[in-house]
C-alpha positions in Angstrom: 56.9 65.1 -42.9 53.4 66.7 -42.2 51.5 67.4 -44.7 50.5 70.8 -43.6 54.6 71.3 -44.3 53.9 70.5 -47.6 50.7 72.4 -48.9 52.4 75.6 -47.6 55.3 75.1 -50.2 55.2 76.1 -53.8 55.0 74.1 -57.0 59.3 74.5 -57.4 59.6 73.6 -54.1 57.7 70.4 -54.1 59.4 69.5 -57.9 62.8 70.0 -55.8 61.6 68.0 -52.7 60.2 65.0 -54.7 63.7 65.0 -56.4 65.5 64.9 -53.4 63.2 61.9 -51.8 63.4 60.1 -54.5 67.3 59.8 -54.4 67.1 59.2 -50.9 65.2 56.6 -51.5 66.9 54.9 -54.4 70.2 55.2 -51.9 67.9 53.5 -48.4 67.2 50.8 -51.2 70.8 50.4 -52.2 72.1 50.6 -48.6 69.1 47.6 -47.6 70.3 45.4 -50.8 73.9 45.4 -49.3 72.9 44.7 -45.7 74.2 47.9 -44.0 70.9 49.7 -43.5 70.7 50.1 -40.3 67.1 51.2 -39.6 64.5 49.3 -42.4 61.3 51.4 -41.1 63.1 55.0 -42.9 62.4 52.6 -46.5 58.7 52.7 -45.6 59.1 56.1 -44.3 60.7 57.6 -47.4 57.9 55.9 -49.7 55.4 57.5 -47.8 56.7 61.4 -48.2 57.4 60.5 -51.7 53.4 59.6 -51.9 52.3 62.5 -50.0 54.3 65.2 -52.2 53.4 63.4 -55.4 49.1 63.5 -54.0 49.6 67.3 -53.2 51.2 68.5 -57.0 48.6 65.9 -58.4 45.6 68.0 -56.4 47.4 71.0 -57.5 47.3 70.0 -61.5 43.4 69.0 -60.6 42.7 72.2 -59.0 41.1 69.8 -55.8 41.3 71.6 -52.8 42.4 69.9 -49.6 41.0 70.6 -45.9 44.2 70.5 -44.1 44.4 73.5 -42.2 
C-alpha cells in the first residue's frame, strides 16, 4: 500500500483500514502456525501497512505534517 493512498483517506477510513489489517494479519499468523501459508513474505508485508496507517493517524493526533506529495 503506498503511502500517498493513505494520507488521502480520512480519519474513519484509516480506523476501518487498520481494523481490517489487523485481522488479516492475525488470520496470515494463524494460517503460518498451521503450516498452510503459502507465501511467508505477505506476514512481513501485512505488519508493514499495519505500521504505516498506525504512523499516519499518530501524525494526525500530533498535527505533524508529512511531505509526501
Amino acid at each position: 500500500m503506498k503511502a500517498k493512498l493513505i494520507h488521502e483517506m480520512t480519519n474513519d477510513e484509516l480506523a476501518k483500514k487498520l481494523g481490517d489489517l489487523k485481522k488479516e494479519y492475525f488470520n496470515l499468523r494463524l494460517s503460518h502456525a498451521t503450516g498452510q501459508l503459502s507465501n511467508p513474505k505477505a506476514l512481513t508485508v501485512c505488519k508493514k501497512d499495519i505500521a504505516k496507517v498506525q504512523t499516519i493517524i499518530r501524525e494526525r493526533e500530533l498535527g505533524i505534517s508529512s511531505g509526501v506529495k
